[in-house]
C-alpha positions in Angstrom: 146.2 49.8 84.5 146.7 51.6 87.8 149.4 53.8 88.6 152.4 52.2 88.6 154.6 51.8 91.6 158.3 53.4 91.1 160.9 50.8 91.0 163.6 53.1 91.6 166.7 53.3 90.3 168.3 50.2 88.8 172.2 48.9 89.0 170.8 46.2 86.3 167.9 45.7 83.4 168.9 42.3 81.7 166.4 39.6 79.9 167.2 36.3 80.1 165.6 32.8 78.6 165.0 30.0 80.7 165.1 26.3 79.0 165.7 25.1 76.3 164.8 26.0 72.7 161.9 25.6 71.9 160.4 25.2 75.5 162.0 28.7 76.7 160.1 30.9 78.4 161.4 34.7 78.9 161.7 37.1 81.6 163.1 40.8 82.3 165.1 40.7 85.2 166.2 44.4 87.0 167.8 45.2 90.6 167.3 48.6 92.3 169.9 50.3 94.1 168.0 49.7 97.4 168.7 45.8 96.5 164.9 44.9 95.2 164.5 42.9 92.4 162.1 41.6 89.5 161.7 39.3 87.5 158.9 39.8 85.2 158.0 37.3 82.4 156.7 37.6 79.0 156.1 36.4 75.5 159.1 35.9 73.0 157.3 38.1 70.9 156.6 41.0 73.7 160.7 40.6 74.3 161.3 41.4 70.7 158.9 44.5 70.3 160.2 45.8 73.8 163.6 45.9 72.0 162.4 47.2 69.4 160.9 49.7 71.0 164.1 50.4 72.5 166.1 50.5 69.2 163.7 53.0 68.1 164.2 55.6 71.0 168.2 55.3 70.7 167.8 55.9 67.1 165.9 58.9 67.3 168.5 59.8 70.7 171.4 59.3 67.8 172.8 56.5 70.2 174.2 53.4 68.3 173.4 50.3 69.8 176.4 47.7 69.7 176.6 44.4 69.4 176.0 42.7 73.3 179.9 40.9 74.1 178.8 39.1 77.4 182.9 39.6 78.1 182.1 43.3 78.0 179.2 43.8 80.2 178.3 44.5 83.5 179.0 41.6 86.0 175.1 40.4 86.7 173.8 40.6 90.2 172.8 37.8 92.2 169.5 37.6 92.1 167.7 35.8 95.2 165.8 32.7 94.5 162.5 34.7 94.9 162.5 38.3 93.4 160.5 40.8 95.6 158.6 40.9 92.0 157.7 38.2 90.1 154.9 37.8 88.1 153.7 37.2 84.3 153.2 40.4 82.1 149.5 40.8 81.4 150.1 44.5 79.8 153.7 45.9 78.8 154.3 49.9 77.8 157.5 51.7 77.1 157.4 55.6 77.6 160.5 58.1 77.2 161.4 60.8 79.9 163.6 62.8 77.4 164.5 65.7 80.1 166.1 62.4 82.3 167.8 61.0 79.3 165.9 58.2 80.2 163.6 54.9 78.9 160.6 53.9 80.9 158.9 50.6 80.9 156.2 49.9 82.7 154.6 46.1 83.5 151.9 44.9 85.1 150.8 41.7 85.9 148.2 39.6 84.0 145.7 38.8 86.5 144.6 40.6 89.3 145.6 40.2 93.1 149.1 38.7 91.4 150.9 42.5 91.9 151.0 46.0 91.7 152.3 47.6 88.3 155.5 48.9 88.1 157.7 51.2 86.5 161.3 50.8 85.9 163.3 53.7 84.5 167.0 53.5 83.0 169.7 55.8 81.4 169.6 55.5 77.6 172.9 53.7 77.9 171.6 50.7 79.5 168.8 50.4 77.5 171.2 50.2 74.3 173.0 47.5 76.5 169.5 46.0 77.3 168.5 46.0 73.8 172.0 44.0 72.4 171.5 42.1 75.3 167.7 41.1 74.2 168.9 40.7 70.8 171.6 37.9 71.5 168.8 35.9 74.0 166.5 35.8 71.1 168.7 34.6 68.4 170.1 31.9 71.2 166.9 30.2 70.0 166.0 27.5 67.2 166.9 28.8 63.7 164.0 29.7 61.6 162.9 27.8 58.1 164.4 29.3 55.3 161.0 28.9 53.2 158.3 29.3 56.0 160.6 31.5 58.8 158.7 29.3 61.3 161.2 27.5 63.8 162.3 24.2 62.9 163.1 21.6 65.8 166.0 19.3 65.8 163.8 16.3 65.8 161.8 17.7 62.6 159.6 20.4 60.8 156.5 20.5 58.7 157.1 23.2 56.6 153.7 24.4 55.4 155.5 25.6 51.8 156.5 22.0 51.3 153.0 20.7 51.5 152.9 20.4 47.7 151.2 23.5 47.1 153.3 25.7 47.1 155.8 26.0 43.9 159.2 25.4 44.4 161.6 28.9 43.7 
């Protein structure tokens, strides 16, 4: 990956799904002060491990994350119909700047001439906030089996552990 381009500082980190379950595809969206945005997409599962990831840090910061209440957050930003940044995440790292109390997460795109990598850093705080946040858009989701955890769809689901052989609990 090559050196990542500074984002700069941000006024909002969010993640957001687009669509509806089942069909959703997922994005990080972030606004610098200087009024650039991105919107960078990725896998359900990256979203998930990058919060992860995040939990982990604030737990080993001693900062609690709480429950994201969309009454309690930030007012969003409008974000322009085209973000300055916009592409699909080919690679995705987190890193920690513990002097600037600080989480930084780092994209670049998944095929070359679509961007430049970049690096967006935020205060632990928001990244608690970003985490809850993450949580919530996740679970908005289809539920999952209670026998196979794989997510069932309103019209149906084959559940592999009701294929006969598997014994019933």
């Amino acid at each position: 990956m090559a050196d990542p381009e500074p984002f700069g500082p941000v006024i909002f980190v969010g993640a957001e799904a687009v669509g509806i379950p089942g069909q959703r595809r997922f994005r990080l969206k972030a606004m610098a002060e200087d009024g650039r945005s991105a919107m960078l997409w990725l896998e359900k599962e990256q979203l998930i491990a990058l919060g992860d990831a995040i939990e982990t840090v604030l737990n080993d910061e001693g900062i609690e994350v709480p429950p994201w209440r969309p009454d309690d957050a930030e007012p969003e930003p409008v974000f322009p119909l085209k973000a300055d940044i916009d592409y699909r995440l080919g690679q995705l790292s987190m890193g920690v700047d513990r002097e600037r109390r600080e989480i930084v997460v780092i994209g670049a795109p998944g095929n070359e001439g679509e961007g430049q990598a970049i690096s967006i850093s935020f205060a632990y705080e928001r990244g608690a906030e970003l985490r809850s946040h993450i949580t919530t858009v996740v679970a908005a989701g289809r539920p999952p089996c209670p026998l196979c955890t794989g997510p069932m769809d309103p019209s149906g689901h084959v559940c592999p552990k009701r294929n006969g052989h598997h014994a019933q609990n």
